[in-house]
MIDOSE-1310 file (N, C-alpha, C; in nm, 2 decimals, decimal comma, always signed):
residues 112
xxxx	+0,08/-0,12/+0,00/+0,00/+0,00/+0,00/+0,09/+0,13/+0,00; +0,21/+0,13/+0,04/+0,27/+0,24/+0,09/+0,34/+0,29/-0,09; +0,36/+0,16/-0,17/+0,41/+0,20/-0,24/+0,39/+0,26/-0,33; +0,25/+0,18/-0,33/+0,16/+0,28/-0,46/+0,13/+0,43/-0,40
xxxx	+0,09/+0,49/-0,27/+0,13/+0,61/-0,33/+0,24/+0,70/-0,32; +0,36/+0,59/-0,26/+0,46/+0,71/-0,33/+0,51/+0,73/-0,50; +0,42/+0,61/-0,56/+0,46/+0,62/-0,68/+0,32/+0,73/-0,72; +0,20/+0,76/-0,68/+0,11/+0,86/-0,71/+0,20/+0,98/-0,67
xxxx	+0,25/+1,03/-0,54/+0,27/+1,15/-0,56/+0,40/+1,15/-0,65; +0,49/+1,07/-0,69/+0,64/+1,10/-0,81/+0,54/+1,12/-0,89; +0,44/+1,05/-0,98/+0,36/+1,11/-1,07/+0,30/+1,22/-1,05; +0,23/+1,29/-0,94/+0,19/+1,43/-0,90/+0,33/+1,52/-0,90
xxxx	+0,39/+1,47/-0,88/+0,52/+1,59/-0,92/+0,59/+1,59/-1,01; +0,59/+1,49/-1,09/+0,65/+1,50/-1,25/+0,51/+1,60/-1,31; +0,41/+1,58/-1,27/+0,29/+1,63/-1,37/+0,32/+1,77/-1,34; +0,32/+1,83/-1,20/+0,36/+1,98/-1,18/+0,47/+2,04/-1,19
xxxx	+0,60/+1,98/-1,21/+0,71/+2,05/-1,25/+0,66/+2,03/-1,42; +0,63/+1,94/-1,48/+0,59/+2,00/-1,66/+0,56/+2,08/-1,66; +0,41/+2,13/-1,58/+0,34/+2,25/-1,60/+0,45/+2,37/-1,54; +0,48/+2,37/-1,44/+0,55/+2,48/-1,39/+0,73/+2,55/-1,43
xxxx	+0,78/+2,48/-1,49/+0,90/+2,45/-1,55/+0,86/+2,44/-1,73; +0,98/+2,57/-1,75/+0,97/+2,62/-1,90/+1,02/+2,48/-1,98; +0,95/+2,52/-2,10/+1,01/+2,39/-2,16/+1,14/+2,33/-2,17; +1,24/+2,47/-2,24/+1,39/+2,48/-2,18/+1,51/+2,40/-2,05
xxxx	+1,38/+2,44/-1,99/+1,45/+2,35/-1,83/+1,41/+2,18/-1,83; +1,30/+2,18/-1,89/+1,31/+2,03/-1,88/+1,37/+1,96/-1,98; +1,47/+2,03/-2,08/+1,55/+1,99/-2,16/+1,68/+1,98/-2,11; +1,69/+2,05/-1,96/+1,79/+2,04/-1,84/+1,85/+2,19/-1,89
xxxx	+1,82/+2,27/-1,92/+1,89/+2,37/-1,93/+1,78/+2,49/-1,94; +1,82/+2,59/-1,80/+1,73/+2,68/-1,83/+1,79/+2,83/-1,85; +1,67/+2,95/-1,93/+1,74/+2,99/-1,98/+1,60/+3,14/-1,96; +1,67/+3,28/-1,98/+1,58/+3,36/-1,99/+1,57/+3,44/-2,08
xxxx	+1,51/+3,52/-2,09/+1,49/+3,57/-2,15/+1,58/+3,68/-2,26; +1,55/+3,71/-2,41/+1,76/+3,79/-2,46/+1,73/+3,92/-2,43; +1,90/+3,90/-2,40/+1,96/+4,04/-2,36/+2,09/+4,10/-2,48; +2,04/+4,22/-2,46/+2,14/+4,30/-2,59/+2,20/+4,37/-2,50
xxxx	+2,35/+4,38/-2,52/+2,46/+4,49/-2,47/+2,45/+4,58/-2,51; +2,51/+4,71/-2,49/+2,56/+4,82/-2,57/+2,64/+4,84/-2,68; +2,71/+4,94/-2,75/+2,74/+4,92/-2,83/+2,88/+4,93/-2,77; +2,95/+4,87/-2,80/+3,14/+4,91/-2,76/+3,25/+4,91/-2,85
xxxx	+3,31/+4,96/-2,81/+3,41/+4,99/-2,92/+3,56/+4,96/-2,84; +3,64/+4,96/-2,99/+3,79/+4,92/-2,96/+3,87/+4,97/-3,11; +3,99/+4,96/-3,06/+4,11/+4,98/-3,14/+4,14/+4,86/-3,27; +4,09/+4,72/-3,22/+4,08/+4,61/-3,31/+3,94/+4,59/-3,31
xxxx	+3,88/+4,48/-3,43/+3,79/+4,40/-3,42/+3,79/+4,31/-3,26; +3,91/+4,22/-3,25/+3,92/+4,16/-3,11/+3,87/+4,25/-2,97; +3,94/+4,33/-3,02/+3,91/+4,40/-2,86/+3,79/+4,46/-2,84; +3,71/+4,49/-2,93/+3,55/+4,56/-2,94/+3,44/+4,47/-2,93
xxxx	+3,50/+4,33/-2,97/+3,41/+4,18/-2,95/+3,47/+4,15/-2,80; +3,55/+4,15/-2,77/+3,57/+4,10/-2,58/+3,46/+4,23/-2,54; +3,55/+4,34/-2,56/+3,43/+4,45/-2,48/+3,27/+4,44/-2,48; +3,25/+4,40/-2,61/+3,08/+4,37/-2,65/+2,99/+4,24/-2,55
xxxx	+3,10/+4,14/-2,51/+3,07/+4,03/-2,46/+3,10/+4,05/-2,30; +3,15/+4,16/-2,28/+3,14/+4,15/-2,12/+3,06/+4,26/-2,09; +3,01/+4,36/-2,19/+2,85/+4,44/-2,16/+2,74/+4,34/-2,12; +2,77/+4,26/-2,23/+2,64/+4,18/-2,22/+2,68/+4,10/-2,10
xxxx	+2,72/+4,05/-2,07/+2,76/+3,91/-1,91/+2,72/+4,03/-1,84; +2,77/+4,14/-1,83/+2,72/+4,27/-1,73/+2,54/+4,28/-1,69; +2,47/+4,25/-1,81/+2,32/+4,28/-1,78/+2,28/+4,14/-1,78; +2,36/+4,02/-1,88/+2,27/+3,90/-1,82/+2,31/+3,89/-1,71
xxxx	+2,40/+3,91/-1,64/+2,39/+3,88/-1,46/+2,32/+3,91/-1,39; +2,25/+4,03/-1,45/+2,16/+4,05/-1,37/+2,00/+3,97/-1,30; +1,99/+3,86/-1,40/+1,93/+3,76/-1,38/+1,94/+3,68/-1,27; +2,07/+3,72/-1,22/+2,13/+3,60/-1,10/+2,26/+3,50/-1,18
xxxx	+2,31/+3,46/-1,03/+2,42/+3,41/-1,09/+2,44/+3,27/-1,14; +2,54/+3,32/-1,24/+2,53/+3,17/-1,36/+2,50/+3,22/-1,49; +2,38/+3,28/-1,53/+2,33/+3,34/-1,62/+2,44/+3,42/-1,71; +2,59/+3,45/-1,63/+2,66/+3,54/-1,69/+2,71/+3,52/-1,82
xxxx	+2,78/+3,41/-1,83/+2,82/+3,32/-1,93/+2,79/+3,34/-2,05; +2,88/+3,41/-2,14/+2,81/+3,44/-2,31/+2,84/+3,31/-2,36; +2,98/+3,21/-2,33/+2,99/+3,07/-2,34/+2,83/+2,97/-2,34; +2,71/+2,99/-2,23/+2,61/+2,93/-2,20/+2,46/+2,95/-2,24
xxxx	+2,52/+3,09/-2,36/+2,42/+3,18/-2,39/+2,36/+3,08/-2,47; +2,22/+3,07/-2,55/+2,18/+3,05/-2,69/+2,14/+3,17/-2,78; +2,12/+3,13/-2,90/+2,07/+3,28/-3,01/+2,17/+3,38/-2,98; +2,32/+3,31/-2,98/+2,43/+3,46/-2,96/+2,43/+3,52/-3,10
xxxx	+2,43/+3,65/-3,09/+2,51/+3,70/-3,20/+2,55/+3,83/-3,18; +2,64/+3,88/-3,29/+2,77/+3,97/-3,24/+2,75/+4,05/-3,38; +2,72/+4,19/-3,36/+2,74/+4,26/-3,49/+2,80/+4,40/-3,43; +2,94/+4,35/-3,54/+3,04/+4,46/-3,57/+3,08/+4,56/-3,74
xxxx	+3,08/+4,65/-3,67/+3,12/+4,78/-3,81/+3,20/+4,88/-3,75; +3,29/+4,93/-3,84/+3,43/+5,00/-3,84/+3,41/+5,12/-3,84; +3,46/+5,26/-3,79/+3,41/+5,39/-3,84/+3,49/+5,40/-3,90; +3,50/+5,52/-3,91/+3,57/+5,59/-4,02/+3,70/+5,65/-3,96
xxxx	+3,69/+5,61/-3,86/+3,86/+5,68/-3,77/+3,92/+5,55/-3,75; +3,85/+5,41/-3,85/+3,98/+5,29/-3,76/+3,85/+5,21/-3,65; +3,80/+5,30/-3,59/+3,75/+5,22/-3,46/+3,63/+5,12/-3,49; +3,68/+5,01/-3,40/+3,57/+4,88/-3,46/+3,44/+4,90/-3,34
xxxx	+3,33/+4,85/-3,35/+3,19/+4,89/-3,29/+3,12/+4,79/-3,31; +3,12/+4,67/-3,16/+3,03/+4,53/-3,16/+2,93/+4,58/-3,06; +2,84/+4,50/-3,10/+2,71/+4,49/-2,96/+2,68/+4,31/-2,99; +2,68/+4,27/-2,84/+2,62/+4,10/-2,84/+2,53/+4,10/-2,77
xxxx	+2,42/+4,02/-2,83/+2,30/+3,97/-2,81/+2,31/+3,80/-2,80; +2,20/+3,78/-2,68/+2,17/+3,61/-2,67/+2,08/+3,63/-2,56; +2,05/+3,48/-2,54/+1,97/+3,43/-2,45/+2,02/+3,38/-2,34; +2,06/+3,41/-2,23/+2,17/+3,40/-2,11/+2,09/+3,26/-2,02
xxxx	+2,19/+3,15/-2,05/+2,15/+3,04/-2,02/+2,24/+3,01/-1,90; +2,16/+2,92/-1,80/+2,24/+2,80/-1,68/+2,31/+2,74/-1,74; +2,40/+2,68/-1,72/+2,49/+2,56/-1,80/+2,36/+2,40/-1,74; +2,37/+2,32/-1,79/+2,31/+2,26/-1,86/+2,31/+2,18/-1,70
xxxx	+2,16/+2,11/-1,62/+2,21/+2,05/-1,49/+2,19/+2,11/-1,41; +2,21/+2,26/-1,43/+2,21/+2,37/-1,31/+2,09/+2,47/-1,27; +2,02/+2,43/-1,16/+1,89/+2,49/-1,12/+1,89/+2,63/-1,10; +1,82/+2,72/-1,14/+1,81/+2,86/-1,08/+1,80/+2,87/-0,92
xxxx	+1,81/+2,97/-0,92/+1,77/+3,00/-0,74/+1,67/+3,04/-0,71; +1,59/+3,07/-0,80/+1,44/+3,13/-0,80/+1,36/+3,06/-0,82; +1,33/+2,95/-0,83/+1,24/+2,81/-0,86/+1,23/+2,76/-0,74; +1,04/+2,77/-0,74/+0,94/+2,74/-0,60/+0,96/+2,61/-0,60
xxxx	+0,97/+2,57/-0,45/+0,97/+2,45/-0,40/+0,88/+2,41/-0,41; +0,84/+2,28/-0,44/+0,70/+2,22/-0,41/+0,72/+2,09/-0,31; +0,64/+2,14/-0,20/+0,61/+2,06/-0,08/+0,54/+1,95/-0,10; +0,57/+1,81/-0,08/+0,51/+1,69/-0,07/+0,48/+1,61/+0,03
């Protein structure tokens, strides 16, 4: 008797982490919503893409930590153009992801 319902409530909580957990996360990786950097600039292409990529870790962190990671991002992308004095000008955009395994800290407990 005891067993069946602890196998009803593991089904009562698989059924409510589906509903309550983005699709993302039950793919083991969660992720929020994208974030665009500013625009930055440098003396090289190189150095205006690092600057571009640590604007953006700047505001996805703001999500909490983990999130920072342009490495963990999805949908990255990086658009750079040169002015007219030499100077290169990236901004990066993505989707600031957990690494893959790794629970947020903001996710309700559910009591059993």
């Amino acid at each position: 008797m005891r067993v069946g319902l602890g196998l009803r409530q593991a089904a009562l909580g698989a059924a409510v982490a589906m509903v309550l957990l983005p699709t993302s996360a039950m793919a083991g990786k969660f992720c929020g919503d994208p974030v665009e950097g500013g625009k930055s600039s440098g003396a090289t292409q190189e150095e205006a893409l690092q600057a571009a990529q640590k604007w953006w870790s700047s505001r996805a962190g703001a999500l909490g930590r983990g999130y920072e990671s342009w490495d963990n991002a999805d949908d990255r992308a990086l658009e750079c153009t040169q002015g007219g004095d030499g100077t290169y000008y990236c901004k990066a955009a993505g989707r600031p992801c957990l690494p893959s395994g790794v629970l947020p800290e903001n996710v309700p407990k559910i009591e059993m």
